[in-house]
N, C-alpha and C positions, 0 to 999 in steps of 0.2 A: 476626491480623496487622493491626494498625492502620495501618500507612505504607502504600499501596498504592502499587507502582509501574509506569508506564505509561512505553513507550517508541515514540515518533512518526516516521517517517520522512515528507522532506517538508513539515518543519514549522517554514520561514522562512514561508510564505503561505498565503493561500488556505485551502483544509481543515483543511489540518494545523494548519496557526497558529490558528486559532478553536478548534482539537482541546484545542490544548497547552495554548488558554487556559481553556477552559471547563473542563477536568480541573485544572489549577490552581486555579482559583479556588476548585475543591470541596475543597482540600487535597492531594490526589492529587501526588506528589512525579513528577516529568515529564523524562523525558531528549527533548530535541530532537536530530534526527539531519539534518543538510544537507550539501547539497555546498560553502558558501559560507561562511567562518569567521566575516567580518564580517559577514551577516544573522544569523547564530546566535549569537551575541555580540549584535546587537541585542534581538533579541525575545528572548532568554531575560534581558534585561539590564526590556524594556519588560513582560514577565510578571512578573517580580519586583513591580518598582514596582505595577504594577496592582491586582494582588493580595492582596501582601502575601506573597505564597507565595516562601520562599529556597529552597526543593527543586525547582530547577530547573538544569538539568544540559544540556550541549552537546556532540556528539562533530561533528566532519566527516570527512565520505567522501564519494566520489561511489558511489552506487549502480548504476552500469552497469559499474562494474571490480568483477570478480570477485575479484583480488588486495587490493583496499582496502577490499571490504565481508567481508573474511577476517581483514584485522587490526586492523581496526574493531571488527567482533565480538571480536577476543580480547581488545583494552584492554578492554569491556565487562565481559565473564568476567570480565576480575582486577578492576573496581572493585565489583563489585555480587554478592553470590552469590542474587539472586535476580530475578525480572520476573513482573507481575503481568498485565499486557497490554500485547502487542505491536501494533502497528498500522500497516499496512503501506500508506500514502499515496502516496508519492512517487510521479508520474508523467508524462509528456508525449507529447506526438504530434507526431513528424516528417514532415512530409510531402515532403521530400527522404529518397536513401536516404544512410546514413549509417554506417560502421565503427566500434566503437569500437578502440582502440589493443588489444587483444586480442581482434581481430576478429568480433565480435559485433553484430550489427544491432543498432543503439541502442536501437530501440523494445521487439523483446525485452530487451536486459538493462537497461535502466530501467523497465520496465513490469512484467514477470515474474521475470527470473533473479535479481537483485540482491536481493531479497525471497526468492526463493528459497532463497537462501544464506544470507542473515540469517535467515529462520525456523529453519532448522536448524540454525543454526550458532548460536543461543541457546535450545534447546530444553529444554539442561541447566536453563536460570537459568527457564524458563516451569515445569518438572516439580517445581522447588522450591515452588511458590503453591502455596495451595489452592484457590485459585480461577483456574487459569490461563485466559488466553483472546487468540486471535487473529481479529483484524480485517482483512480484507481489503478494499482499495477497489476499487470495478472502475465499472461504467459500463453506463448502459442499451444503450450501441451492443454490449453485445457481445452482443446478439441478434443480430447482424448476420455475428456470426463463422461461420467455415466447416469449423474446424477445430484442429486442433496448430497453435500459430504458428509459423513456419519460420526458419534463419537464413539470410534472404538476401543473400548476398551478390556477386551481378552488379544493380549498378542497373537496369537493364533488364527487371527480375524485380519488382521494387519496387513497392509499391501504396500507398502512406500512408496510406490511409482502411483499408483491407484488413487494412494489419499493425496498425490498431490496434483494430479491432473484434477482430483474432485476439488480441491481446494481454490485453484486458479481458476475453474470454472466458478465454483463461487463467487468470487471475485466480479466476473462477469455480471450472475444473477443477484446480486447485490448492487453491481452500476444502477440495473435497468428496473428493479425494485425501487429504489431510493428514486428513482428519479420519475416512477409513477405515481410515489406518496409525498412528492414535493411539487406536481403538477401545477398546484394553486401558487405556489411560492416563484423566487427567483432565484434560488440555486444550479447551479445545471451541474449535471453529474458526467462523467468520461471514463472510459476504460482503458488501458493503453497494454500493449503486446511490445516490450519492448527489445525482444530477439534476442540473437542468441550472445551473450555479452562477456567479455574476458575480465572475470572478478574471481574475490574469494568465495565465491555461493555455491554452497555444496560439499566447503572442504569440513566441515562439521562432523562428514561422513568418512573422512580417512584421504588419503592423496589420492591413492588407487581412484577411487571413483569421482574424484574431484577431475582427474587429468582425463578421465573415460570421456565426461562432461567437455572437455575442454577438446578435444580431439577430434569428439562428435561434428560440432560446429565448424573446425577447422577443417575438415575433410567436404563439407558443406560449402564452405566458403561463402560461411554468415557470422562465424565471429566478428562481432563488433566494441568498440570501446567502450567506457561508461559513457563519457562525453556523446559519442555521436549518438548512444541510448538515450541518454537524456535531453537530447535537441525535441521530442514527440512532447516529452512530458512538460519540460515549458514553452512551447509553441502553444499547446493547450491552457495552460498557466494565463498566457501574455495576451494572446493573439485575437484580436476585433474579430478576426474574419470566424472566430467559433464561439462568438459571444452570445446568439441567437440561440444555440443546438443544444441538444443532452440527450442524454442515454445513447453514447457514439460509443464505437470502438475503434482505435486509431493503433496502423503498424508505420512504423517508419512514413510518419507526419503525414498519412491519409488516411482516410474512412472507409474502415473493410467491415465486411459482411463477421461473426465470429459464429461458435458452433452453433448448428438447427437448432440445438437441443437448448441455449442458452435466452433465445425466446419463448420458453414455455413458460407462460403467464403463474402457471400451478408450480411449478419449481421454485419461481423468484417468492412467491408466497411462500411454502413449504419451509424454503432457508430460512426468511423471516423470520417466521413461526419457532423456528426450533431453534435461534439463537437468542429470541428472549426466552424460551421456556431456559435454556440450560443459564441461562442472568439470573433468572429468579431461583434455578436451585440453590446457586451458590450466597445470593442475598442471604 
């Protein structure tokens, strides 16, 4: 297969845009996937130009509606019969509690559900490759996770630092899930920590805590680019030498250990379990 195709969620800024571009510029033909018509219309208009690369491709959806990243995915199916890697970026953290319109705490279904459903719900068009492979983004805080992340929904219950270290772990127990129920198959699944990185992520929540973010890291001296964040996530993409592996977690383009609590066999089941139950409420 000469075309490889790569599909980015999240990928107006920040990671994913350095994702889309850096796999473009390799040739790699790129569907960008955003919640925003006019930013994905930009950048897949400003990747062009850059490039050179015309195999560059736009769907919008928002990924926290379960209904939209369902028939997002099906346009998908009918244009394309196949996906070479999937990469499952998009993310944010609220730190209000928040619903979405099909009652779902934001943080899970933009962090974990919505990705979710897109993984599975293009699993057909990954089994086509021969080389299929899923990228997952998560985050060094989800050391910090405690568990299954919950749907909550009385504000009062609400923790915004809480649901999002739960959610990043998710993330994790979701790599290593997916990649124990695709055992018989050739997919290989990955997780990636992509540090601490100088973007808009966060400003959702006001400058004030956006710059807190931003400080944090800088005082650390591990803020990083988008680019040099996304060298991890297409090395994993590209790279022969991880073509054998799955269910990895990868920080700055090696194989680290991630939280204890992220191999607990009963966890990665539990997530499972409670993101098709909350599919079928909404069905």
């Amino acid at each position: 297969m000469n075309e490889r195709i790569c599909l980015i969620t999240g990928a107006t800024s920040g990671i994913g845009k350095s994702t889309a571009f850096g796999l473009a510029e390799s040739g790699y033909s790129v569907i960008l996937l955003g919640r925003n018509e006019q930013k994905c219309k930009q950048v897949s208009e400003h990747i062009k130009k850059k490039t050179g690369n015309e195999k560059v491709k736009y769907y919008v959806a928002d990924i926290s509606l379960i209904k939209d990243v369902k028939k997002i995915s099906g346009r998908i199916k009918n244009d394309f019969n196949r996906l070479d890697f999937l990469i499952n970026n998009a993310g944010a953290r609220f730190l209000n509690h928040q619903l979405t319109d099909e009652g779902i705490e934001i943080t899970l279904a933009t962090n974990h559900l919505g990705h979710f459903i897109l993984t599975n719900e293009l699993l057909p068009l990954l089994q086509n490759s021969d080389d299929p492979r899923i990228i997952n983004i998560s985050s060094g805080v989800h050391y910090g996770g405690k568990g299954v992340i919950k749907n909550i929904t009385d504000p009062a219950a609400y923790d915004g630092r809480k649901q999002y270290s739960d959610s990043k772990l998710a993330n994790v127990l979701f790599t290593y899930e997916l990649a124990e129920r695709l055992k018989e198959n050739n997919v290989k699944t990955f997780v990636v920590d992509p540090g601490g990185v100088a973007t808009n992520f966060s400003r959702n929540n006001g400058l004030k805590f956006w710059l807190k973010h931003l400080v944090y890291y800088l005082l650390k001296r591990q803020l990083i680019s988008p680019k040099k964040a996304s060298r991890t996530i297409i090395y994993l993409a590209t790279s022969d030498e991880v073509k054998n592996l799955t269910a990895k977690f990868y920080y700055e383009m090696k194989e680290k250990k991630s939280a204890d609590i992220s191999y607990d066999k009963s966890l990665q089941k539990s997530l499972w379990e409670m993101s098709e139950e909350l599919i079928r409420k909404i069905n």
